[in-house]
ZAMARGU-4260 file (C-alpha; in steps of 0.2 Angstrom, whole numbers, plus 5000, padded with zeros to 4 digits):
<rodrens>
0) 5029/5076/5147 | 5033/5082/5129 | 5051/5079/5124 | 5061/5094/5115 | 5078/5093/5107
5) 5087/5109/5106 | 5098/5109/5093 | 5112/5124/5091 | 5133/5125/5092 | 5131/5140/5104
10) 5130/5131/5123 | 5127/5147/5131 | 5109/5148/5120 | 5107/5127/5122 | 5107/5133/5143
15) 5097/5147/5142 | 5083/5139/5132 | 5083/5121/5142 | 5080/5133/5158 | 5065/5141/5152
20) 5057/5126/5145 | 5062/5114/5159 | 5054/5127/5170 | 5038/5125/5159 | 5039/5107/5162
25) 5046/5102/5146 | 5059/5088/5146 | 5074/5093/5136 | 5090/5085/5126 | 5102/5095/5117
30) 5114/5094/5103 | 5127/5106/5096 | 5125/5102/5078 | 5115/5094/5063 | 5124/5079/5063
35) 5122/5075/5081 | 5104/5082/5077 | 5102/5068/5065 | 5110/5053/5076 | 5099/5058/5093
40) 5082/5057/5082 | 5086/5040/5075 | 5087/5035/5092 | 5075/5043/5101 | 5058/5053/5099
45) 5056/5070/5101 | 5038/5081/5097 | 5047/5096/5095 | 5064/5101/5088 | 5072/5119/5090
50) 5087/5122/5077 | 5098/5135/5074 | 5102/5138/5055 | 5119/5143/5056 | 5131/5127/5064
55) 5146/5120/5058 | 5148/5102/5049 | 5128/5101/5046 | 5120/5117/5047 | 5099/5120/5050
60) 5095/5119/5031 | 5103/5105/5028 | 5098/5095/5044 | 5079/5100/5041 | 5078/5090/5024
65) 5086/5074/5033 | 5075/5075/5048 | 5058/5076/5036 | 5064/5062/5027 | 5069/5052/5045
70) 5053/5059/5055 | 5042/5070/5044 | 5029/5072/5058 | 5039/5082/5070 | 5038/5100/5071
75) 5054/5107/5068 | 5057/5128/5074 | 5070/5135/5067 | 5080/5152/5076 | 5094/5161/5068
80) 5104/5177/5074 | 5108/5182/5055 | 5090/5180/5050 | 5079/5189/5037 | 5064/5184/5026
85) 5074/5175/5010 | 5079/5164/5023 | 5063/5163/5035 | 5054/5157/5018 | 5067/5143/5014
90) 5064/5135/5028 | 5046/5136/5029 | 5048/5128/5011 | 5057/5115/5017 | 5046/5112/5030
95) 5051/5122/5047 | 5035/5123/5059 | 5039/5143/5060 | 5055/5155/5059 | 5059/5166/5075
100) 5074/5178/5077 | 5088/5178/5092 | 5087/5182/5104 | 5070/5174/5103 | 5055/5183/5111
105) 5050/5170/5125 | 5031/5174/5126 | 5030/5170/5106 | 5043/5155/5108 | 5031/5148/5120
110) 5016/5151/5111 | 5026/5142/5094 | 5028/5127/5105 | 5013/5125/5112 | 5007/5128/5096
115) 5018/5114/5087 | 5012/5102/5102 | 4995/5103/5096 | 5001/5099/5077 | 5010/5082/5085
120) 4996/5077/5095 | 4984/5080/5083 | 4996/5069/5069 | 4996/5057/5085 | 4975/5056/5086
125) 4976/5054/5067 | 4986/5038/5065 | 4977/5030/5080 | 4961/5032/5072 | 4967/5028/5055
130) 4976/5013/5063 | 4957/5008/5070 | 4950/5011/5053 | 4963/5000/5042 | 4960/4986/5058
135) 4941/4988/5055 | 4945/4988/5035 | 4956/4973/5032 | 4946/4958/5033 | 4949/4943/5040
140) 4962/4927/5031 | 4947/4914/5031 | 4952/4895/5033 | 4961/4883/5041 | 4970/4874/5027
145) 4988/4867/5024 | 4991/4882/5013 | 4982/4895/5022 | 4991/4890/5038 | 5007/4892/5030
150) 5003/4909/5022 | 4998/4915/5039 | 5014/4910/5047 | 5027/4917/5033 | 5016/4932/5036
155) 5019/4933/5057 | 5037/4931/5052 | 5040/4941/5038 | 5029/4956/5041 | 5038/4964/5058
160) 5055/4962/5044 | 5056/4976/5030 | 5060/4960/5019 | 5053/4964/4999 | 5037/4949/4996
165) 5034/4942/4980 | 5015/4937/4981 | 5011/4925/4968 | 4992/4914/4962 | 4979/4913/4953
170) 4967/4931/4949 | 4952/4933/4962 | 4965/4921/4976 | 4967/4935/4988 | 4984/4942/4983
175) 4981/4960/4989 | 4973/4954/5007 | 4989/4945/5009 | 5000/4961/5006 | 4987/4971/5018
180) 4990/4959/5030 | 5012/4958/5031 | 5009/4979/5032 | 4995/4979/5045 | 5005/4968/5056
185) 5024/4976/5051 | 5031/4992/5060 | 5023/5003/5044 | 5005/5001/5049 | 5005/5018/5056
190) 5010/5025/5037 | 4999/5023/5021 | 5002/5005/5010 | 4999/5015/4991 | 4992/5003/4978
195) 4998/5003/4960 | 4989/4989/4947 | 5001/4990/4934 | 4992/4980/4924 | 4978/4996/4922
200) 4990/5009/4918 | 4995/5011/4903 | 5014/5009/4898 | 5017/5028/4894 | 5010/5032/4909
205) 5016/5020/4922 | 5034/5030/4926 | 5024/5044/4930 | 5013/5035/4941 | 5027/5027/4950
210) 5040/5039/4951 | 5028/5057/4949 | 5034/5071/4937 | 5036/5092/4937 | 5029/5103/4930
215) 5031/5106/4913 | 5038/5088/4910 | 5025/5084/4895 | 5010/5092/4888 | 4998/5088/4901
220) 5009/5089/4916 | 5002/5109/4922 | 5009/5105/4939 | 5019/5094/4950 | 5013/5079/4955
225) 5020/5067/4966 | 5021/5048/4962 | 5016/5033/4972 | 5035/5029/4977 | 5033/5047/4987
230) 5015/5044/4994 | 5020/5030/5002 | 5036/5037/5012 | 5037/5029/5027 | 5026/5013/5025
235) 5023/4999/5009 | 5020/5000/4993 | 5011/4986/4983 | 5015/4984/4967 | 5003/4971/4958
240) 5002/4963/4943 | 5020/4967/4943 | 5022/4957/4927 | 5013/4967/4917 | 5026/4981/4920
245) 5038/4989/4903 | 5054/4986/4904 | 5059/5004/4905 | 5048/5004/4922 | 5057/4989/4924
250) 5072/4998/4924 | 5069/5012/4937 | 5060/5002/4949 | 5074/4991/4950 | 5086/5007/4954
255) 5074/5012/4969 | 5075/4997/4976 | 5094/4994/4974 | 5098/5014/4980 | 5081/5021/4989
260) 5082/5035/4977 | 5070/5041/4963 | 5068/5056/4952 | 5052/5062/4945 | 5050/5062/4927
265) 5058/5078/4919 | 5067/5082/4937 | 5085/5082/4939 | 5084/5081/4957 | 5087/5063/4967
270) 5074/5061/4980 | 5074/5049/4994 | 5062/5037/4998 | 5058/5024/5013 | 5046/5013/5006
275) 5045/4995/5010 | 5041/4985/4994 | 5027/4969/4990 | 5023/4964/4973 | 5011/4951/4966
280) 5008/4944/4950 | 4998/4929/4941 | 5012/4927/4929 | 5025/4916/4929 | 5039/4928/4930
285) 5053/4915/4926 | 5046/4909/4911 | 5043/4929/4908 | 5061/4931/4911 | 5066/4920/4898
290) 5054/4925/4884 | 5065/4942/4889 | 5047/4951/4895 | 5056/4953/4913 | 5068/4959/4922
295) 5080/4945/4930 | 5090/4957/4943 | 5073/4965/4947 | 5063/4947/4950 | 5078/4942/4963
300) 5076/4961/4970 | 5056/4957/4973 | 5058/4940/4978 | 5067/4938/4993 | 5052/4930/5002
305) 5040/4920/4989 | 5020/4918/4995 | 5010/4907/4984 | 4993/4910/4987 | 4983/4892/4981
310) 4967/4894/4971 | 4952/4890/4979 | 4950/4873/4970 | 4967/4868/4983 | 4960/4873/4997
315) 4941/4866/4997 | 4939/4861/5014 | 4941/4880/5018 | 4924/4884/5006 | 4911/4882/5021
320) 4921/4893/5032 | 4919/4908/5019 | 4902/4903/5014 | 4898/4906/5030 | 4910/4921/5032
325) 4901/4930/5016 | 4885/4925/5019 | 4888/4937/5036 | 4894/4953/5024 | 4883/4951/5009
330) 4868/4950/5020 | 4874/4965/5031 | 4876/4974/5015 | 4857/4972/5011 | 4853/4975/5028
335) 4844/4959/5029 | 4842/4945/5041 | 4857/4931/5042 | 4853/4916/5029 | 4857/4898/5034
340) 4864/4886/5021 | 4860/4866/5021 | 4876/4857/5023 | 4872/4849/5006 | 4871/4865/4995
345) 4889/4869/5005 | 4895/4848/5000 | 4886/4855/4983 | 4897/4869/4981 | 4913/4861/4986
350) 4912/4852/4971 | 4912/4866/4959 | 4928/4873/4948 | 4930/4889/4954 | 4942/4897/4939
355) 4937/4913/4948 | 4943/4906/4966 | 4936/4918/4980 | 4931/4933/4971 | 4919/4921/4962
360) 4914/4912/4976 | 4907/4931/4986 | 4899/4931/4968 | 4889/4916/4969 | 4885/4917/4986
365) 4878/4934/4984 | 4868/4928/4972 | 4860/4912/4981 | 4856/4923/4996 | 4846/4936/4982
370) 4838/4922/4972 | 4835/4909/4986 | 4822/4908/5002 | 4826/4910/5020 | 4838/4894/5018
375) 4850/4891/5005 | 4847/4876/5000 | 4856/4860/4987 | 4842/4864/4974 | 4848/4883/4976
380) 4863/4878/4971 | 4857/4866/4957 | 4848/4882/4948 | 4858/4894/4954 | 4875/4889/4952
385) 4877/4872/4942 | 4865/4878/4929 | 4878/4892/4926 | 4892/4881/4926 | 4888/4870/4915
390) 4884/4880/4904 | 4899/4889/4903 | 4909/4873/4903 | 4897/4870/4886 | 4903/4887/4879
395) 4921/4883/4884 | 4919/4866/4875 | 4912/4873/4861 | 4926/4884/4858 | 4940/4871/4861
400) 4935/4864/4843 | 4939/4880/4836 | 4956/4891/4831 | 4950/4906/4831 | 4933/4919/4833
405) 4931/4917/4814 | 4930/4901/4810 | 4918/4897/4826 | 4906/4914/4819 | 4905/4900/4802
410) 4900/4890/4815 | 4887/4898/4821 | 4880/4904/4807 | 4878/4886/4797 | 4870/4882/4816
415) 4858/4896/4814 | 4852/4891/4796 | 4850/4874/4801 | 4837/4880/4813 | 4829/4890/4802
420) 4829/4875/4790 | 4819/4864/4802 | 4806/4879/4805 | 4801/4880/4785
</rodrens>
């Protein structure tokens, strides 16, 4: 049975409108003015609200710009006595389901209802299968190590909490699946989590990435747009790469988080957000604190819970569990039959530095299952992966004896005439 609130300071309408639609089979809660509008939707959920415009203390107009910011998916109908188009338009604009005029014609209120129902169970279909589509989407936390238990854990405990997270490792360690993980499992899955890699966006740009701009604001602004805060009303916003952010973004992220207000570059106008904040970064944002790069009073914002994702090297005994585990997608994404590995390529493979931790390791394994025959074996890994290793570590030694690219170019070239010495 759907559930409307009617809200309006006349009782005599408030009577007359629950009969009619309590005889339609609609359940039915009243209020006599936007501010008790505003308290009975923060405790309860309606999928329709009728409102007058003209009350006293909160009137409609008001009380319709707190409830899309409270529950933006329920349709709101607004009725008023004194009525005309200016006022119709406002409301539409500040997004009323429809207008209709007292006395209201009860054929065409019926038909507005019926109507807005659709729109909320349609909004309702939506986030189910968007809810099984991120389920489907966010992959699996592979291992069983001392630091992959613990992660897992912080995560049951901190994600059902609008707590702020400060993710922190190495690049390639799986920092974002981590913040996928505290939103899918927190009381915001059923809202977007927005992404933003600071570190990609250039400095001039970032504000306007974060916190959107109007029209008009700077050369290339031809129309409003709105910022990542704003796209991710209502759920998490993940920030990574955080400390690769200017000090001026610095500056305005830090008032979000302290007030849960923006404003769009070039706008005037304070907006409100609800937007549950996770950051990351492979920096060392204490030591980027005192070389002044960072904000102090932000970093103790962010960092109220602290997840330190280990680099694959810390947690080795977990690398047959995700050999095995990407061996599954990558041979999925060729559409081609499931490789086995011998255990000694996997004891093989345990042994290798992985400076590019997981992402490196879905590299490689990719890679063995192209080059290699229906079993991955040690040799595989010999040709395949050592061979590459070494001779990267070669390059890396080779330019540990060197200060800078110019003097090992000298290098190289006295190398190279050498060779072409021994030739003649």
């Amino acid at each position: 049975m759907a559930k409307i609130l009617i809200v309006d300071d006349d009782k005599s309408i408030r009577k007359t409108l629950k009969d009619i639609l309590e005889f339609e089979k609609y359940e039915i809660d009243e209020a006599v003015d936007g501010l008790e509008c505003i308290v009975k939707i923060k405790q309860n959920t309606y999928d329709v609200i009728i409102m007058d415009v003209k009350m006293p203390r909160m009137d409609g107009m008001e009380a319709i710009e707190k409830v899309q910011h409270i529950t933006p998916d329920t349709p709101v109908v607004m009725i008023s006595g004194h009525g005309n188009i200016d006022t119709a338009v406002e409301a539409v604009k500040k997004g009323a389901f429809d207008f209709i005029q007292k006395p209201p014609d009860l054929n065409r209120l019926l038909i507005t209802l019926r109507n807005a129902l659709d729109k909320s169970n349609l909004i309702t279909e939506k986030k189910v299968l968007q809810r099984k589509v991120s389920n489907a989407r966010v992959q699996e936390i592979i291992g069983d190590s001392d630091g992959v238990a613990l992660i897992k854990s912080t995560i049951e405990k901190v994600a059902p909490t609008d707590a702020r997270v400060l993710v922190t490792g190495q690049n390639g360690t799986g920092k974002e699946l981590v913040a996928r993980w505290i939103h899918q499992l927190s009381r915001r899955k059923d809202y977007p989590i927005v992404e933003v890699n600071c570190a990609a966006i250039p400095s001039e740009l970032i504000e306007s990435e974060l916190f959107g701009h109007e029209k008009g604001s700077f050369t290339s602004a031809i129309k409003q747009r709105l910022g990542k805060f704003e796209q991710a009303h209502g759920g998490t916003l993940f920030l990574d790469e955080i400390g690769d952010m200017s000090m001026s973004a610095q500056a305005k992220v830090l008032r979000a988080l302290q007030e849960n207000k923006i404003t769009r570059v070039g706008g005037e106008k304070d907006l409100t957000v609800d937007v549950r904040v996770i950051a990351a970064t492979n920096k060392d944002l204490r030591a980027e604190i005192s070389k002044g790069n960072f904000r102090e009073d932000l970093y103790h914002r962010l960092a109220v819970i602290i997840i330190k994702v280990p680099s694959l090297n810390e947690r080795v005994d977990d690398i047959p569990d995700l050999v095995h585990h990407f061996i599954g997608i990558v041979c999925d994404e060729y559409n081609t039959t499931h490789k086995k590995i011998e255990p000694a390529a996997i004891k093989l493979l345990q042994k290798v530095n992985w400076t590019g931790n997981i992402r490196e390791l879905r590299n490689v394994v990719e890679r063995l299952i192209i080059l290699s025959g229906n079993v991955i074996t040690a040799k595989d890994v010999e040709m395949f992966v050592h061979s590459s290793a070494h001779a990267a570590d070669g390059m890396h030694s080779i330019f540990d004896k060197f200060d800078d690219f110019n003097s090992f170019s000298k290098y190289m070239k006295a190398e190279f005439e050498k060779y072409k010495a021994e030739l003649v």
